[in-house]
C-alpha positions in Angstrom: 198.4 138.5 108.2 199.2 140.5 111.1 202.7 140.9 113.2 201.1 139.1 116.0 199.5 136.3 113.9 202.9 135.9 112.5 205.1 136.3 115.3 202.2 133.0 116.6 202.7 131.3 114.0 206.8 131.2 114.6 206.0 130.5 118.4 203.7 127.6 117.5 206.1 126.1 114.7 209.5 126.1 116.8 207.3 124.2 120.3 206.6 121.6 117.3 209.8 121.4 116.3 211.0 120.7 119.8 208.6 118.5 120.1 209.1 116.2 117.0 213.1 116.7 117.7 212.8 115.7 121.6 210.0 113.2 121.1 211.9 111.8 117.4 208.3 112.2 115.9 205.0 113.3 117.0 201.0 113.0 115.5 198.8 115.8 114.6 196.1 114.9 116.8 198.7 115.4 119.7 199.8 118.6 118.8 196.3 120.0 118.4 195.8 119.0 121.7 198.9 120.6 122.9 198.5 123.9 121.4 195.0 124.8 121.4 194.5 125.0 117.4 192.7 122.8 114.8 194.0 120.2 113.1 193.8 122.1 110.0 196.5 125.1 111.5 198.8 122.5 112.9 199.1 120.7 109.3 200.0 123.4 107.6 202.5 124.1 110.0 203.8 121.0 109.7 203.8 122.1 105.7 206.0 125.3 106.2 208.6 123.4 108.5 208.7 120.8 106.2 209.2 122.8 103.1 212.4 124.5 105.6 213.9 121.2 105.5 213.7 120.7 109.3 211.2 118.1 109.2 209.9 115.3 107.3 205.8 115.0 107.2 204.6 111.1 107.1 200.8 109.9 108.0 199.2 111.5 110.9 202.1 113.6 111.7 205.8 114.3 111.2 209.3 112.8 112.4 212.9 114.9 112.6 214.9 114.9 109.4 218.3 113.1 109.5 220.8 115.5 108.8 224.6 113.9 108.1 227.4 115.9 109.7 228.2 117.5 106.6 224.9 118.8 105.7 225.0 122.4 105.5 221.5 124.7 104.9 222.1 127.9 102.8 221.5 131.0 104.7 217.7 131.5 102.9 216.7 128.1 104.6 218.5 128.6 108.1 217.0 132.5 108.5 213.3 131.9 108.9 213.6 129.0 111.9 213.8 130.8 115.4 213.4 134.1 114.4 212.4 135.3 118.1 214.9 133.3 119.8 217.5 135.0 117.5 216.2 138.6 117.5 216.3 138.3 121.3 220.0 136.8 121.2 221.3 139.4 119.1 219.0 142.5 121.1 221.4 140.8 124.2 224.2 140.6 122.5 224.1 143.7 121.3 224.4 145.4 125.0 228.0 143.7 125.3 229.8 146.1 123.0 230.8 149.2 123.8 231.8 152.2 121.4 235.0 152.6 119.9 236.4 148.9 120.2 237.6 146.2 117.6 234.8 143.7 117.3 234.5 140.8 114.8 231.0 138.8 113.5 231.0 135.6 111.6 228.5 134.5 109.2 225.1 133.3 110.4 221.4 134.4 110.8 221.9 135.6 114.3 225.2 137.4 113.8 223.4 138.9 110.7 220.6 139.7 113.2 223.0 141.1 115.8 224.6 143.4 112.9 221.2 145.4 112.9 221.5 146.4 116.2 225.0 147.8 116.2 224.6 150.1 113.4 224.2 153.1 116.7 226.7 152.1 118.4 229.6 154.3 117.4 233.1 154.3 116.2 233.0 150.2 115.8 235.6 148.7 113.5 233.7 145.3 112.5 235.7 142.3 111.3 233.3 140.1 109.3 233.9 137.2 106.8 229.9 137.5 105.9 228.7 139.1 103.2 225.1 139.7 105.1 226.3 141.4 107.8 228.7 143.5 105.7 226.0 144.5 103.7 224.2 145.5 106.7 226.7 148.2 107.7 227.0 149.0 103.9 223.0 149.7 103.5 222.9 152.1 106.2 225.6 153.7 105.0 223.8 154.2 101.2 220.5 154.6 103.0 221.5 157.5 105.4 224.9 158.3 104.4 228.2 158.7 105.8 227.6 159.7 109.4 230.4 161.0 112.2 230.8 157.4 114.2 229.9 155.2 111.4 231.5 151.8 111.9 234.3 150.7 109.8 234.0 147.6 107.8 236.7 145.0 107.1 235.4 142.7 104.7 237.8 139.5 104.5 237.1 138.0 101.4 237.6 134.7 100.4 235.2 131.5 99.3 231.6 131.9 99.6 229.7 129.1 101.4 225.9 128.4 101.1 225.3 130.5 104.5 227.5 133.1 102.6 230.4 133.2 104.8 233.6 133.9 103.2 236.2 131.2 103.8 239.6 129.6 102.6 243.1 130.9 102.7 242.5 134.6 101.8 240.2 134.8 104.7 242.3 133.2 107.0 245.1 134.9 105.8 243.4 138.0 106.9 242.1 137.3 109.7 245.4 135.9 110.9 247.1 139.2 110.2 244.1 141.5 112.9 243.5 141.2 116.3 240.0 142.4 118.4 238.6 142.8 121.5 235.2 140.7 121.1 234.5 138.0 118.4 230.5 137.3 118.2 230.7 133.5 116.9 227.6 132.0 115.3 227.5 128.2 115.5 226.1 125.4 113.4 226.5 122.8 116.5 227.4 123.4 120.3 227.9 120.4 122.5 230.4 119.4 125.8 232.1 116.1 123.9 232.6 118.8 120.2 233.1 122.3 121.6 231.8 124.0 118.9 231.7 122.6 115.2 230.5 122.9 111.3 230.2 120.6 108.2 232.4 122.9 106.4 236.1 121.7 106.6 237.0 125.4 105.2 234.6 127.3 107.5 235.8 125.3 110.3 239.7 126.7 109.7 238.3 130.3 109.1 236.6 130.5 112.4 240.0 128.5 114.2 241.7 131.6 113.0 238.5 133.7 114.1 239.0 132.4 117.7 242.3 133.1 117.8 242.5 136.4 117.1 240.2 137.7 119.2 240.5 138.7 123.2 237.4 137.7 123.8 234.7 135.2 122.4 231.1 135.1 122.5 228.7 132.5 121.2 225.0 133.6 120.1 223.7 130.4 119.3 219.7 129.8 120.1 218.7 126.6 122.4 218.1 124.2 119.0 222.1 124.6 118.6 222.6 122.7 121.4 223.9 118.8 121.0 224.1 119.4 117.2 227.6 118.3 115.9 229.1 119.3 112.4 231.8 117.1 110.7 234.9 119.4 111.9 235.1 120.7 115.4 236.9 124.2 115.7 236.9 125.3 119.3 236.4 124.0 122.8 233.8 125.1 125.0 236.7 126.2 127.3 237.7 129.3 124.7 234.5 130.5 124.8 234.1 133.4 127.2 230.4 133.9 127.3 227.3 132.1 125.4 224.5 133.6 124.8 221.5 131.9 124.3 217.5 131.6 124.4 215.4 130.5 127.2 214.4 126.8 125.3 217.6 125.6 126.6 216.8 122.8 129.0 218.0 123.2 132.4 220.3 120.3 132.2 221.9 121.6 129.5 222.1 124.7 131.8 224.4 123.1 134.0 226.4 121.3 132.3 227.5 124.1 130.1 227.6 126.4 133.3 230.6 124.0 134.3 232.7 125.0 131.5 231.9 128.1 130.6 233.0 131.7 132.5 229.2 133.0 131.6 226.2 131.3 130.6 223.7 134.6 129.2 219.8 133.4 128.6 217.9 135.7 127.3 214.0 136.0 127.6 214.1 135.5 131.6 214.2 138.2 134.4 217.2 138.1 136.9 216.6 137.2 140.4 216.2 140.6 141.4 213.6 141.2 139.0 212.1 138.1 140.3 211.5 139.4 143.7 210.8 142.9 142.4 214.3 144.6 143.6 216.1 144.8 140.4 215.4 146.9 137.5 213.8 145.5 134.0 215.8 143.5 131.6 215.3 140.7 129.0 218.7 138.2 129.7 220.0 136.5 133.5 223.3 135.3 133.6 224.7 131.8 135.4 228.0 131.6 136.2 229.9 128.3 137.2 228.6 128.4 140.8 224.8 128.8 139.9 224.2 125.2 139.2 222.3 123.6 142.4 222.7 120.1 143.1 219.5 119.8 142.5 220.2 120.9 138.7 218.1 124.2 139.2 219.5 127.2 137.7 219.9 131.0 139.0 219.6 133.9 137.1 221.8 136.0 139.5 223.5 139.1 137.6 222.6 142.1 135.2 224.1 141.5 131.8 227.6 144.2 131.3 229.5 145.6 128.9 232.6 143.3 127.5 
Protein backbone atom coordinates (compact mmCIF):
# COMPACT_ATOMS: atom_id res chain seq x y z
CA UNK A 1 0.00 0.00 0.00
CA UNK A 2 1.13 3.31 -0.89
CA UNK A 3 2.13 6.46 1.49
CA UNK A 4 -0.98 8.24 0.39
CA UNK A 5 -3.29 5.16 0.75
CA UNK A 6 -1.88 4.98 4.14
CA UNK A 7 -1.66 8.30 5.30
CA UNK A 8 -5.99 7.93 4.01
CA UNK A 9 -6.46 5.38 5.79
CA UNK A 10 -5.13 7.27 9.19
CA UNK A 11 -7.31 10.32 8.07
CA UNK A 12 -10.37 8.14 7.59
CA UNK A 13 -9.91 6.03 10.97
CA UNK A 14 -9.20 9.18 13.44
CA UNK A 15 -12.91 11.32 11.67
CA UNK A 16 -14.45 7.71 12.90
CA UNK A 17 -13.01 7.92 15.95
CA UNK A 18 -14.27 11.36 16.57
CA UNK A 19 -17.23 10.40 15.42
CA UNK A 20 -18.07 7.22 17.63
CA UNK A 21 -16.26 9.36 20.68
CA UNK A 22 -18.59 12.64 20.04
CA UNK A 23 -21.65 10.79 18.94
CA UNK A 24 -20.92 7.70 21.99
CA UNK A 25 -21.45 5.18 18.98
CA UNK A 26 -22.08 5.29 15.43
CA UNK A 27 -23.38 2.52 12.48
CA UNK A 28 -21.54 1.49 9.47
CA UNK A 29 -24.11 2.48 7.04
CA UNK A 30 -23.61 6.12 8.45
CA UNK A 31 -20.14 6.32 8.18
CA UNK A 32 -20.12 5.02 4.59
CA UNK A 33 -22.26 7.67 3.92
CA UNK A 34 -20.06 10.17 5.54
CA UNK A 35 -16.84 9.35 4.02
CA UNK A 36 -17.40 8.28 0.54
CA UNK A 37 -16.13 4.56 0.92
CA UNK A 38 -17.87 1.09 0.91
CA UNK A 39 -19.11 -0.61 3.58
CA UNK A 40 -16.57 -3.14 3.23
CA UNK A 41 -13.41 -0.29 3.83
CA UNK A 42 -15.24 1.25 6.73
CA UNK A 43 -15.43 -2.27 8.58
CA UNK A 44 -12.24 -3.05 8.43
CA UNK A 45 -11.46 0.12 9.78
CA UNK A 46 -13.54 -0.26 12.43
CA UNK A 47 -11.33 -3.72 12.73
CA UNK A 48 -7.90 -1.92 13.03
CA UNK A 49 -9.23 0.65 15.66
CA UNK A 50 -10.75 -1.94 17.46
CA UNK A 51 -7.78 -4.23 17.63
CA UNK A 52 -5.92 -0.56 19.05
CA UNK A 53 -8.15 -0.76 21.92
CA UNK A 54 -9.91 2.62 21.11
CA UNK A 55 -13.08 1.12 20.24
CA UNK A 56 -15.35 -1.63 20.78
CA UNK A 57 -17.11 -3.08 17.43
CA UNK A 58 -20.99 -4.35 18.17
CA UNK A 59 -23.70 -5.07 15.29
CA UNK A 60 -23.92 -2.60 12.57
CA UNK A 61 -21.29 -0.53 13.92
CA UNK A 62 -19.05 0.41 16.93
CA UNK A 63 -19.40 2.40 20.34
CA UNK A 64 -16.28 4.21 22.47
CA UNK A 65 -14.47 1.98 24.86
CA UNK A 66 -14.72 2.76 28.56
CA UNK A 67 -11.51 3.42 29.79
CA UNK A 68 -11.21 3.78 33.90
CA UNK A 69 -8.95 6.59 35.07
CA UNK A 70 -6.18 4.28 35.65
CA UNK A 71 -6.01 2.64 32.46
CA UNK A 72 -2.86 3.16 30.89
CA UNK A 73 -2.00 1.95 26.99
CA UNK A 74 1.63 0.84 26.44
CA UNK A 75 3.48 2.92 24.08
CA UNK A 76 3.04 0.19 21.00
CA UNK A 77 -0.84 0.75 21.30
CA UNK A 78 -0.81 4.61 21.94
CA UNK A 79 1.83 5.26 18.73
CA UNK A 80 -0.17 4.33 15.73
CA UNK A 81 -3.59 6.60 16.65
CA UNK A 82 -3.04 10.21 15.29
CA UNK A 83 -0.06 9.86 13.62
CA UNK A 84 -0.65 13.15 11.41
CA UNK A 85 -1.88 15.22 14.14
CA UNK A 86 1.29 14.25 16.08
CA UNK A 87 3.93 14.55 13.32
CA UNK A 88 2.48 18.01 12.66
CA UNK A 89 2.61 18.85 16.57
CA UNK A 90 6.08 17.87 16.96
CA UNK A 91 7.20 19.52 13.08
CA UNK A 92 5.64 22.84 15.30
CA UNK A 93 7.05 22.23 18.22
CA UNK A 94 10.08 21.68 16.92
CA UNK A 95 10.51 25.49 15.59
CA UNK A 96 10.27 26.64 19.40
CA UNK A 97 13.85 25.64 20.36
CA UNK A 98 16.68 27.30 19.64
CA UNK A 99 20.36 26.04 19.62
CA UNK A 100 22.49 25.74 22.49
CA UNK A 101 19.72 25.77 25.33
CA UNK A 102 18.65 23.30 28.21
CA UNK A 103 15.51 21.56 26.94
CA UNK A 104 13.70 18.55 28.63
CA UNK A 105 11.06 15.80 26.84
CA UNK A 106 8.94 13.39 28.67
CA UNK A 107 7.75 10.20 27.58
CA UNK A 108 5.06 9.90 24.91
CA UNK A 109 4.38 9.23 21.13
CA UNK A 110 4.55 12.91 20.28
CA UNK A 111 7.53 13.83 22.41
CA UNK A 112 9.10 10.75 20.80
CA UNK A 113 7.91 12.26 17.51
CA UNK A 114 9.19 15.72 18.32
CA UNK A 115 12.80 14.02 19.26
CA UNK A 116 13.16 13.32 15.49
CA UNK A 117 13.12 16.64 14.51
CA UNK A 118 15.62 18.05 16.90
CA UNK A 119 18.37 15.84 16.05
CA UNK A 120 19.78 19.30 13.60
CA UNK A 121 19.30 21.50 15.90
CA UNK A 122 22.67 22.03 17.63
CA UNK A 123 24.44 22.06 20.89
CA UNK A 124 20.88 20.82 22.75
CA UNK A 125 21.35 19.26 26.22
CA UNK A 126 18.05 17.02 26.29
CA UNK A 127 16.64 16.05 29.68
CA UNK A 128 14.38 12.93 29.09
CA UNK A 129 12.90 10.27 31.45
CA UNK A 130 12.01 8.16 28.06
CA UNK A 131 13.74 5.60 26.90
CA UNK A 132 12.24 6.27 23.07
CA UNK A 133 13.32 9.51 22.78
CA UNK A 134 16.77 8.82 24.27
CA UNK A 135 17.22 6.26 21.91
CA UNK A 136 16.39 8.57 19.28
CA UNK A 137 19.37 10.90 19.94
CA UNK A 138 21.41 7.62 20.69
CA UNK A 139 20.64 6.06 16.98
CA UNK A 140 21.83 9.00 15.22
CA UNK A 141 24.66 9.11 17.06
CA UNK A 142 25.58 5.09 16.06
CA UNK A 143 24.09 5.78 12.72
CA UNK A 144 26.23 8.92 11.68
CA UNK A 145 28.53 9.23 14.48
CA UNK A 146 29.68 11.67 16.83
CA UNK A 147 29.13 15.04 15.10
CA UNK A 148 30.47 18.81 16.30
CA UNK A 149 26.85 20.10 17.84
CA UNK A 150 25.52 16.72 18.69
CA UNK A 151 22.96 17.04 21.54
CA UNK A 152 23.78 15.86 24.91
CA UNK A 153 21.67 13.30 26.47
CA UNK A 154 20.61 13.03 30.18
CA UNK A 155 18.92 9.90 30.65
CA UNK A 156 17.20 9.94 34.23
CA UNK A 157 16.62 6.54 34.96
CA UNK A 158 14.27 5.10 37.22
CA UNK A 159 10.91 2.63 36.79
CA UNK A 160 9.81 1.83 33.41
CA UNK A 161 6.07 2.28 32.72
CA UNK A 162 4.09 0.60 29.83
CA UNK A 163 4.59 3.93 27.60
CA UNK A 164 8.33 3.49 28.67
CA UNK A 165 8.81 6.45 30.73
CA UNK A 166 11.12 6.24 33.47
CA UNK A 167 9.58 7.11 36.89
CA UNK A 168 9.93 6.84 40.75
CA UNK A 169 12.32 8.29 43.14
CA UNK A 170 15.67 7.99 41.15
CA UNK A 171 13.95 9.99 38.38
CA UNK A 172 12.63 12.44 40.50
CA UNK A 173 15.61 12.60 42.36
CA UNK A 174 17.25 13.66 39.27
CA UNK A 175 15.22 15.65 37.83
CA UNK A 176 14.95 17.69 41.09
CA UNK A 177 18.60 18.22 41.17
CA UNK A 178 18.63 20.15 36.93
CA UNK A 179 16.98 23.06 35.88
CA UNK A 180 16.00 24.02 31.86
CA UNK A 181 14.83 26.45 29.79
CA UNK A 182 11.88 24.56 27.94
CA UNK A 183 10.11 21.34 29.13
CA UNK A 184 8.04 19.65 26.07
CA UNK A 185 5.26 17.84 28.24
CA UNK A 186 3.30 14.96 26.67
CA UNK A 187 -0.14 14.42 28.30
CA UNK A 188 -2.44 11.43 28.76
CA UNK A 189 -5.46 13.90 29.66
CA UNK A 190 -5.86 17.85 29.39
CA UNK A 191 -8.94 19.39 30.69
CA UNK A 192 -9.93 23.09 32.57
CA UNK A 193 -11.49 21.29 36.04
CA UNK A 194 -7.84 18.61 36.03
CA UNK A 195 -5.04 20.67 34.49
CA UNK A 196 -3.17 18.13 33.21
CA UNK A 197 -3.26 14.42 34.46
CA UNK A 198 -2.23 10.44 34.15
CA UNK A 199 -3.29 7.08 35.61
CA UNK A 200 0.16 6.55 36.89
CA UNK A 201 0.43 7.75 40.54
CA UNK A 202 4.44 7.47 39.93
CA UNK A 203 4.44 9.21 36.53
CA UNK A 204 2.25 11.76 37.88
CA UNK A 205 5.14 12.81 40.70
CA UNK A 206 7.94 12.55 37.95
CA UNK A 207 6.36 15.06 35.72
CA UNK A 208 5.39 17.40 39.13
CA UNK A 209 9.04 17.48 39.42
CA UNK A 210 9.36 17.85 35.48
CA UNK A 211 7.23 21.05 35.75
CA UNK A 212 9.06 22.46 38.26
CA UNK A 213 12.21 22.44 37.07
CA UNK A 214 11.71 23.92 33.99
CA UNK A 215 11.46 27.89 32.92
CA UNK A 216 9.22 27.23 30.65
CA UNK A 217 6.49 24.57 29.72
CA UNK A 218 4.94 23.41 26.67
CA UNK A 219 2.26 20.88 26.06
CA UNK A 220 2.11 18.83 22.62
CA UNK A 221 -0.89 17.07 23.19
CA UNK A 222 -3.18 16.30 19.79
CA UNK A 223 -7.09 17.52 19.92
CA UNK A 224 -8.34 13.69 21.28
CA UNK A 225 -6.26 14.69 24.59
CA UNK A 226 -8.68 17.12 25.28
CA UNK A 227 -11.40 16.40 28.33
CA UNK A 228 -9.54 13.10 29.03
CA UNK A 229 -8.73 12.83 32.83
CA UNK A 230 -6.17 10.29 34.43
CA UNK A 231 -6.52 9.16 38.07
CA UNK A 232 -3.68 11.77 39.43
CA UNK A 233 -3.61 15.37 38.24
CA UNK A 234 -0.05 16.96 38.19
CA UNK A 235 -0.27 20.45 36.83
CA UNK A 236 -2.66 23.22 36.31
CA UNK A 237 -3.39 24.61 33.10
CA UNK A 238 -2.13 27.88 34.55
CA UNK A 239 1.80 26.54 34.56
CA UNK A 240 1.53 25.74 31.19
CA UNK A 241 3.08 28.43 29.04
CA UNK A 242 2.08 27.39 25.61
CA UNK A 243 -0.08 24.24 24.16
CA UNK A 244 0.40 23.04 21.14
CA UNK A 245 -2.00 21.22 19.53
CA UNK A 246 -3.95 19.94 16.18
CA UNK A 247 -6.61 21.58 14.25
CA UNK A 248 -9.47 18.74 15.53
CA UNK A 249 -9.76 20.78 18.55
CA UNK A 250 -13.31 22.19 18.64
CA UNK A 251 -13.60 25.81 18.79
CA UNK A 252 -15.10 25.77 22.13
CA UNK A 253 -12.48 24.08 23.46
CA UNK A 254 -10.49 26.94 21.77
CA UNK A 255 -11.75 29.41 23.98
CA UNK A 256 -11.90 28.12 26.94
CA UNK A 257 -8.37 27.06 27.00
CA UNK A 258 -7.38 30.45 25.37
CA UNK A 259 -8.61 31.97 28.85
CA UNK A 260 -6.07 30.25 30.82
CA UNK A 261 -3.42 29.75 28.90
CA UNK A 262 -0.53 32.61 27.71
CA UNK A 263 -0.51 30.75 24.03
CA UNK A 264 -2.84 28.47 22.46
CA UNK A 265 -0.48 27.00 19.15
CA UNK A 266 -2.83 24.95 16.37
CA UNK A 267 -1.12 23.58 13.99
CA UNK A 268 -2.45 22.56 10.50
CA UNK A 269 -4.20 26.20 9.92
CA UNK A 270 -2.73 29.32 8.14
CA UNK A 271 -2.48 32.60 10.24
CA UNK A 272 -4.60 35.45 9.38
CA UNK A 273 -2.06 36.92 7.30
CA UNK A 274 -1.86 34.01 5.24
CA UNK A 275 -5.55 34.08 5.14
CA UNK A 276 -5.70 37.27 3.34
CA UNK A 277 -2.48 36.50 1.40
CA UNK A 278 -0.08 39.10 3.40
CA UNK A 279 1.78 36.78 5.52
CA UNK A 280 4.25 34.37 4.53
CA UNK A 281 3.57 30.30 4.58
CA UNK A 282 3.37 28.28 7.67
CA UNK A 283 1.66 25.28 9.10
CA UNK A 284 0.52 26.49 13.01
CA UNK A 285 -1.61 30.16 14.13
CA UNK A 286 -1.43 31.05 17.53
CA UNK A 287 -4.47 32.49 19.93
CA UNK A 288 -3.67 34.34 22.64
CA UNK A 289 -6.16 35.22 25.66
CA UNK A 290 -7.68 38.13 23.75
CA UNK A 291 -8.55 36.13 20.50
CA UNK A 292 -11.65 34.57 21.73
CA UNK A 293 -14.79 36.53 20.19
CA UNK A 294 -17.90 36.65 21.99
CA UNK A 295 -19.21 34.96 19.48
CA UNK A 296 -16.73 31.85 20.42
CA UNK A 297 -14.83 32.30 16.96
CA UNK A 298 -11.23 31.94 17.07
CA UNK A 299 -8.24 34.10 15.38
CA UNK A 300 -5.19 32.77 14.24
CA UNK A 301 -3.31 36.15 14.63
CA UNK A 302 0.63 35.57 15.04
CA UNK A 303 3.63 33.69 13.45
CA UNK A 304 4.78 30.93 15.77
CA UNK A 305 8.66 32.18 17.56
CA UNK A 306 11.38 30.88 19.10
CA UNK A 307 11.00 30.15 23.16
Amino acid sequence: MSDNQNLLAEQRRALILDEVRRRGGVRVNELTRKLGVSDMTVRRDLDALARQGVLEKVHGGAVPVVEASTHEPGFEAKSGLELSAKEDIARTAATLVSPGTAIALSGGTTTYALAHHLLDVPDLTVVTNSVRVADVFHSAQRTSGQRQGAATVVLTGGVRTPSDSLVGPVADQAIGALHFDVLFLGVHGISLEAGLSTPNLAEAETNRRLVQSARRVVVVADHTKWGTVGLSSFATLAQVDTLVTDAGLPAEARVEISEHLNRLVVTGERTAGEADGTGTDGAAGTVGPDAATASGAVTNSEATTDI
